[in-house]
C-alpha positions as CSV (number, residue, x, y, z in Angstrom):
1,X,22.2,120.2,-10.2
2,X,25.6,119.1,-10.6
3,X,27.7,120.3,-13.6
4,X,30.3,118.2,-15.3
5,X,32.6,118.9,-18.1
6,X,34.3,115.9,-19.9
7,X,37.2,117.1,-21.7
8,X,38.2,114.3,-24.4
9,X,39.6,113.8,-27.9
10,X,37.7,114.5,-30.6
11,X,35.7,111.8,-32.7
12,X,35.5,111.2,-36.3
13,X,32.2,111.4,-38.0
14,X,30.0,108.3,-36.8
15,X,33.3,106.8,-35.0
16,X,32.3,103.3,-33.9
17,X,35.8,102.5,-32.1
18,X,36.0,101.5,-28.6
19,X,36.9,104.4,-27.4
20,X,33.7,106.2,-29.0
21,X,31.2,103.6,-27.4
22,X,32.8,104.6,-23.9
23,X,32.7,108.1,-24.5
24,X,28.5,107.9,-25.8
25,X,28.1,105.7,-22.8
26,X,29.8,107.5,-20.1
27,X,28.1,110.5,-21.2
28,X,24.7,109.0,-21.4
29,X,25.2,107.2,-18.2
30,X,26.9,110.5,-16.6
31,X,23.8,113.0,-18.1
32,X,21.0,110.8,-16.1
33,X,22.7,112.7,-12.8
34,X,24.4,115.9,-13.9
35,X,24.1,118.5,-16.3
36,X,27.1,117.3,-18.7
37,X,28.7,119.4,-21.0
38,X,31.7,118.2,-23.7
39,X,34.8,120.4,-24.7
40,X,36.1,118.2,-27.9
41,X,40.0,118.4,-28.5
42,X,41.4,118.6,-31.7
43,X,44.6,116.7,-32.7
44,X,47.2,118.8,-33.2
45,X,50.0,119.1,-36.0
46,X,52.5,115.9,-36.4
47,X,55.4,118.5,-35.9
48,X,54.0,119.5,-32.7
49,X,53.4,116.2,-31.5
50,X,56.9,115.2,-32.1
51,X,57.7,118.2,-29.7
52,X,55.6,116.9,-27.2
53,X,57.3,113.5,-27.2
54,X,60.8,115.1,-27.1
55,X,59.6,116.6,-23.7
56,X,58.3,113.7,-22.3
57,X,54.8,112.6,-23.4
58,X,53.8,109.4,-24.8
59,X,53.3,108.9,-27.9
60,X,50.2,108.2,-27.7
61,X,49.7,111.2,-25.5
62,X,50.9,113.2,-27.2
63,X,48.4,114.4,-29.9
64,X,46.3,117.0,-28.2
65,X,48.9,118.6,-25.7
66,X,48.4,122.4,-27.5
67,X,47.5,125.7,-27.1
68,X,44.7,126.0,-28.7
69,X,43.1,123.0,-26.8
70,X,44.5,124.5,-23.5
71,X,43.0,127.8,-24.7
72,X,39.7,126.1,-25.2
73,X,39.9,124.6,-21.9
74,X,40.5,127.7,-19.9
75,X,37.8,129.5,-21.9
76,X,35.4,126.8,-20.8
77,X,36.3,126.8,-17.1
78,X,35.9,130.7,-16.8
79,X,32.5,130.6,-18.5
80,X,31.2,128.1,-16.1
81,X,31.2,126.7,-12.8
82,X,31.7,123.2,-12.6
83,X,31.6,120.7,-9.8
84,X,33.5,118.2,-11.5
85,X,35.8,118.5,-14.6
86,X,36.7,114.5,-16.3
87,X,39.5,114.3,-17.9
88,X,38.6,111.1,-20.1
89,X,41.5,109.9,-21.9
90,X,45.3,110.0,-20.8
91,X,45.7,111.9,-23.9
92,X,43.9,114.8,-22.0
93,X,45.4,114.6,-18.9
94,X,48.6,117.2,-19.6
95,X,45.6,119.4,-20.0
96,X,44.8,118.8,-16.5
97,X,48.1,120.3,-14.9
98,X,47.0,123.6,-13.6
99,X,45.0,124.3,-11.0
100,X,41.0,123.7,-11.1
101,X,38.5,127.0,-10.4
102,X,37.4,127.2,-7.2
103,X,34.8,124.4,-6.1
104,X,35.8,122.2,-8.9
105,X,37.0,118.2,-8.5
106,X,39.3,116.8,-11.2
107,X,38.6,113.4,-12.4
108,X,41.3,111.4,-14.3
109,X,40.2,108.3,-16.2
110,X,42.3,106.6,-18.4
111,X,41.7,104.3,-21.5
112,X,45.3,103.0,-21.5
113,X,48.1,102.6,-18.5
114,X,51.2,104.2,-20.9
115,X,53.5,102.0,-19.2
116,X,51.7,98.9,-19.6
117,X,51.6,99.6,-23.7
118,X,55.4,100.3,-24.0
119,X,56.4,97.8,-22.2
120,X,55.8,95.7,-25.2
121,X,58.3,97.2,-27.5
122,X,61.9,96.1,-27.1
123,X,63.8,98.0,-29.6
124,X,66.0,100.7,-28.8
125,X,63.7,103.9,-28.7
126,X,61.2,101.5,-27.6
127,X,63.2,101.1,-24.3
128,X,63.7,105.3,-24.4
129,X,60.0,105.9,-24.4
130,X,59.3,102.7,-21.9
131,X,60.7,105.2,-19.3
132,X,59.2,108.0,-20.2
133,X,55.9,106.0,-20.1
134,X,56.7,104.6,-16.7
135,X,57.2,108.5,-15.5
136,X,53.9,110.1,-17.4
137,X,51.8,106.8,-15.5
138,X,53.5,107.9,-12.0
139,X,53.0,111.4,-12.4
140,X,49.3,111.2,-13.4
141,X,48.5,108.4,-11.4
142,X,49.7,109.2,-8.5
143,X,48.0,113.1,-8.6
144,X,47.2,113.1,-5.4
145,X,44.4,116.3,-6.3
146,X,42.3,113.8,-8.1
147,X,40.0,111.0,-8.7
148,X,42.0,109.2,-10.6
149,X,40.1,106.1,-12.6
150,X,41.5,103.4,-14.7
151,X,40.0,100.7,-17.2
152,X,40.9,97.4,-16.5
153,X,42.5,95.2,-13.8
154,X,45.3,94.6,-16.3
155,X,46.0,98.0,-15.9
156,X,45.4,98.3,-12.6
157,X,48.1,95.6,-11.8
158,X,50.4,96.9,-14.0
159,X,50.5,100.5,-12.2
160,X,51.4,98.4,-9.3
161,X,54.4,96.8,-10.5
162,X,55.7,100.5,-11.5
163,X,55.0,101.6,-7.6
164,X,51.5,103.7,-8.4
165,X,49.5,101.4,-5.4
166,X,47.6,104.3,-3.7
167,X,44.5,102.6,-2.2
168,X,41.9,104.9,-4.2
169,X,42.2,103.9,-7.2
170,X,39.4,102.3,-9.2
171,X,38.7,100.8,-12.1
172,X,35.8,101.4,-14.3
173,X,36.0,99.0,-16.9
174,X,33.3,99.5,-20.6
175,X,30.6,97.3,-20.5
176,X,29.1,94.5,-22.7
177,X,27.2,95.1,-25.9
178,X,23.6,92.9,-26.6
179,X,23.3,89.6,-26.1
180,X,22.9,86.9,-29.0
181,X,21.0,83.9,-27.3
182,X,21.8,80.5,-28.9
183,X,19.4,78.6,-30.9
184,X,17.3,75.9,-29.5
185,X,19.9,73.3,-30.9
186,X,23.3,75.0,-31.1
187,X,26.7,73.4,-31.9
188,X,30.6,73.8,-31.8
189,X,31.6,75.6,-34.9
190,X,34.6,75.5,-36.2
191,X,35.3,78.5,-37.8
192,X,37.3,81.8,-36.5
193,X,35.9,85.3,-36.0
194,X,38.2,88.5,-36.2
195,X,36.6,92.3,-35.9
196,X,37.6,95.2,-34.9
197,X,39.4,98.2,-36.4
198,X,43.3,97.9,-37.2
199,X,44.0,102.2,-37.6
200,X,46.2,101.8,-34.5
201,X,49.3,100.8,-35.6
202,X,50.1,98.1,-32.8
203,X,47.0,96.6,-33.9
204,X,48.3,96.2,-37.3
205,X,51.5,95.6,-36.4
206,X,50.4,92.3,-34.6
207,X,48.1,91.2,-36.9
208,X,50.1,91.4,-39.5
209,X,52.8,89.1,-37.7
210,X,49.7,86.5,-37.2
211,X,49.0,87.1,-40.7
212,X,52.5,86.0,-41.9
213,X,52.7,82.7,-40.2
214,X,52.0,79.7,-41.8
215,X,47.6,79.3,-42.4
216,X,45.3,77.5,-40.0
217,X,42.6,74.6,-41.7
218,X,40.1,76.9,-40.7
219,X,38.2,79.9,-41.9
220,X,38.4,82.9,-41.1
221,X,35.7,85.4,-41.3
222,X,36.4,89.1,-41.1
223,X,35.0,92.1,-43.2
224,X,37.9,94.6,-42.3
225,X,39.7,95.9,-45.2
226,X,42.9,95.7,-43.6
227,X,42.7,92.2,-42.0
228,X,41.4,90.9,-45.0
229,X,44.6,92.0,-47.2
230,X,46.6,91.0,-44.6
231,X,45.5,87.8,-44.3
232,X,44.5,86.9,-47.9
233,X,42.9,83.5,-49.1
234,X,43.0,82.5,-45.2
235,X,40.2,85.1,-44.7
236,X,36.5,84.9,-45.8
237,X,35.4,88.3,-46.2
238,X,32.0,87.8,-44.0
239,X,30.9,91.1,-41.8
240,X,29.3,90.4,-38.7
241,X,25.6,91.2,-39.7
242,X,26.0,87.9,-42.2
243,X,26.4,85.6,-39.4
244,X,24.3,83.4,-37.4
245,X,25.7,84.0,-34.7
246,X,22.6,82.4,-32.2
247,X,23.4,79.0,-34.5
248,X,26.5,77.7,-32.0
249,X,29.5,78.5,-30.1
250,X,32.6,79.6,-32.6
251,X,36.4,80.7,-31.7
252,X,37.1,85.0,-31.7
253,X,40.2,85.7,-32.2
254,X,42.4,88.5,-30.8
255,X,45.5,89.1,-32.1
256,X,46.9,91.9,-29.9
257,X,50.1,91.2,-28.3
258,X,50.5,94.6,-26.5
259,X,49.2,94.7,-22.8
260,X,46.8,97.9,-21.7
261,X,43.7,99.3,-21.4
262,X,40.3,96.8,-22.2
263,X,40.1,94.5,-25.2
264,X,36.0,95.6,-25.9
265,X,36.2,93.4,-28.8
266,X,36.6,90.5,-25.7
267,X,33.2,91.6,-24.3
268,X,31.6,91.5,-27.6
269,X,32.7,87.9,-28.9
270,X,31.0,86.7,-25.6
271,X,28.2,88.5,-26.1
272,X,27.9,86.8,-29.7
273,X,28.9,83.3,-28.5
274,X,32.8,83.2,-29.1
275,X,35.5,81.0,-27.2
276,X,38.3,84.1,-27.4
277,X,41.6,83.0,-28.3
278,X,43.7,85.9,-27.7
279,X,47.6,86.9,-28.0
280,X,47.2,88.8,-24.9
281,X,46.4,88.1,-20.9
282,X,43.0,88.7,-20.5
283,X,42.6,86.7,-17.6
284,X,42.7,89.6,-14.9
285,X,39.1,90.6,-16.7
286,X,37.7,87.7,-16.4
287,X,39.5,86.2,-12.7
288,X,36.3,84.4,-11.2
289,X,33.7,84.0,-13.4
290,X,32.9,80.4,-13.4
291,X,35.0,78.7,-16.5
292,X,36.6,81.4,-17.6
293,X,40.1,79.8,-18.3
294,X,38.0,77.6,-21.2
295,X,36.4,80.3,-23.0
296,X,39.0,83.2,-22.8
297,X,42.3,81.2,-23.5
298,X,45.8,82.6,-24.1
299,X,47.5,81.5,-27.3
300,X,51.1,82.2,-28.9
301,X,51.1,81.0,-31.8
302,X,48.6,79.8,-35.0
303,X,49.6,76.5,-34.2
304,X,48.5,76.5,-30.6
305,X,45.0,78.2,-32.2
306,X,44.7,75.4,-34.1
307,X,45.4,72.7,-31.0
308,X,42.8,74.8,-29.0
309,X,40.0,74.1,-31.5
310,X,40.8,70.7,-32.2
311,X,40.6,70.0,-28.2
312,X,37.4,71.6,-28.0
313,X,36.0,70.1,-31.2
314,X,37.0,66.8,-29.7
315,X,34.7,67.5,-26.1
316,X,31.0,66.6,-26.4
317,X,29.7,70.0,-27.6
318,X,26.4,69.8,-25.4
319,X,28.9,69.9,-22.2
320,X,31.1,72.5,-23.8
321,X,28.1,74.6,-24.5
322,X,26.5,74.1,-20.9
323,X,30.0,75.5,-19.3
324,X,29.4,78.4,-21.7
325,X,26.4,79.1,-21.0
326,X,27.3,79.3,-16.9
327,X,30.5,81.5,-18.0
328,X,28.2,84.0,-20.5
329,X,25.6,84.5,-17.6
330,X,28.2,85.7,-15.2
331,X,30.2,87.5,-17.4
332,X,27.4,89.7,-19.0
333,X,26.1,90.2,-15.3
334,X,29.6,91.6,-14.5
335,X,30.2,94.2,-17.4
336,X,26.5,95.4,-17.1
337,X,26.9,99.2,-18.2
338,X,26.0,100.8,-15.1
339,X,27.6,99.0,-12.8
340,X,30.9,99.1,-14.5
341,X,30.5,102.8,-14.9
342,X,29.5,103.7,-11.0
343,X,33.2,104.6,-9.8
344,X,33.0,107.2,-12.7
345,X,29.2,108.1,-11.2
346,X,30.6,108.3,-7.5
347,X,33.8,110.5,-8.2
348,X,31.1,113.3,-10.0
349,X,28.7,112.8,-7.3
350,X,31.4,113.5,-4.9
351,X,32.8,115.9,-6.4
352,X,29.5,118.0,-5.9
353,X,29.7,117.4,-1.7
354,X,31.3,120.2,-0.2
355,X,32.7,120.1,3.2
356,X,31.6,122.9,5.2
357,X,34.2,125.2,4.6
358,X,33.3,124.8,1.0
359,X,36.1,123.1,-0.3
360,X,36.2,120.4,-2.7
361,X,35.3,116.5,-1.0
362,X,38.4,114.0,-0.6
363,X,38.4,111.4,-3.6
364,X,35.7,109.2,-4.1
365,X,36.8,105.7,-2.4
366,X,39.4,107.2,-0.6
């Protein structure tokens, strides 16, 4: 049977993050066709992670590039033989520049083109650590000794635009959560939704800027502590479990401004009936499924979210429901788990396939 090992940053104690419902799915999904094992990095120190940067490594890549994590690796790879060893976060991927055992395919899949993310800062030491994103995307990206596997299209065209265009590069994007069918006799609502966790601090960085502009005439209902102090009386502190959410289509906001990687949260507001709004491009996601540019809209401002729900609250809502309804179908059929993991599948079932000289298969798709 085939044997992977996913190397990967640790998670917290019942983490419920984005990046923990790819990792439990990728390993479920990976586990139905290969004996999969985990090696778990720990962060390391704050000093050493300001080392890291000062050599090179993004910032947020920096936080597991040790020793003892390389140490753990190594010991890992001597006691077994592996067919395929998944590097599954750019944060690991430093971990990744020594050779593999004999036999063995490295897999690179990242959460987050680096480049993409800095290219949002435009301070000083933003601009510094821009290039030194642009560099650590090239060099890992363009491994020619690897799958290498990114998450969204957004991320996909943005390697492009920094010259990383090899032709075998894929993108395995996370898939949508369960469905919430409407009621029998749903409506428009208009009321905002806004979940998610705000640790990262570009997160809270740009929800705190929404946060300070002047407030919309409409609710919004969020149970995260930090959104909720943030946004004061303009937030109803509602958790998702106390809302109907089968009772009619509301307006999800995302207040990211930062490019990279896959908004999940997008997936899930469709999956619970919401028109996103979002500070962001999300439209390479969602690029021909039927309606998309009315239910995932760009906004850049509070007073543009406010002018997008007045013009849909002024459309016959049984019309605006029936387009949403076309747009939920195709979306959900789309991000269906398995499918949007298979280039993940195919570069470990490859990796297995040896040629007959017994060395390790080219990259999967190339």
């Amino acid at each position: 049977m085939t044997r992977c090992l996913i190397v990967r940053p640790q998670l917290a104690d019942q983490a419920a993050g984005g990046d923990a419902v790819v990792y439990r799915r990728l390993e479920s999904y990976l586990a139905r066709r290969a004996a999969v094992d985990v090696l778990e990095l720990a962060p390391i120190s704050r000093t050493a992670q300001v080392v890291n940067v000062a050599k090179g490594i993004p910032p947020e890549a920096a936080r597991y590039v040790g020793a003892r994590n390389r140490a753990a690796l190594a010991e890992r790879l001597a006691r077994a033989r592996y067919d395929a060893v998944l590097f599954a976060h750019e944060a690991a991927f430093p971990l990744a520049d020594g050779p593999m055992p004999a036999g063995a395919r490295k897999i690179l899949y990242a959460h987050n083109a680096q480049s993409l993310i800095a290219s949002t800062d435009s301070s000083p030491t933003g601009r510094l650590l821009r290039m030194r994103a642009v560099a650590f995307d090239r060099r890992w990206f363009g491994d020619g000794g690897a799958d290498v596997i990114c998450i969204s299209r957004a991320d996909l065209l943005g390697l492009r635009r920094i010259g990383v265009d090899r032709a075998d590069l894929r993108v395995a994007p996370p898939g949508a959560p369960p469905s919430v069918a409407l009621a029998a006799r749903p409506g428009v609502i208009p009321e905002l939704v806004l979940t998610g966790s705000y640790a990262w601090w570009r997160k809270r960085r740009d929800l705190l800027r929404f946060a300070a502009r002047p407030p919309l005439a409409y609710p919004i209902l969020t149970d995260n502590e930090t959104a909720l102090a943030a946004l004061g009386g303009q937030a109803r502190a509602v958790g998702p479990a106390e809302i109907d959410w089968s009772a009619g289509l509301r307006f999800a906001l995302i207040t990211d401004r930062f490019q990279g990687g896959f908004k999940l949260k997008s997936l899930e507001y469709v999956a619970l009936n919401g028109l996103i709004l979002s500070f962001c491009d999300l439209s390479a996601e969602f690029e021909g499924l039927p309606h998309a540019g009315e239910f995932v809209r760009r906004v850049a401002s509070k007073a543009q979210v406010a002018a997008e729900i007045s013009a849909v609250m002024a459309q016959p809502p049984a019309e605006v429901l029936a387009r949403f309804a076309a747009f939920k179908a195709a979306c959900l059929a789309r991000y269906e788990w398995d499918r949007c993991l298979q280039p993940l599948g195919e570069a470990v079932d490859s990796a297995a396939a040896q040629d007959s000289a017994g060395e390790p298969s080219a990259p999967a798709g190339g």
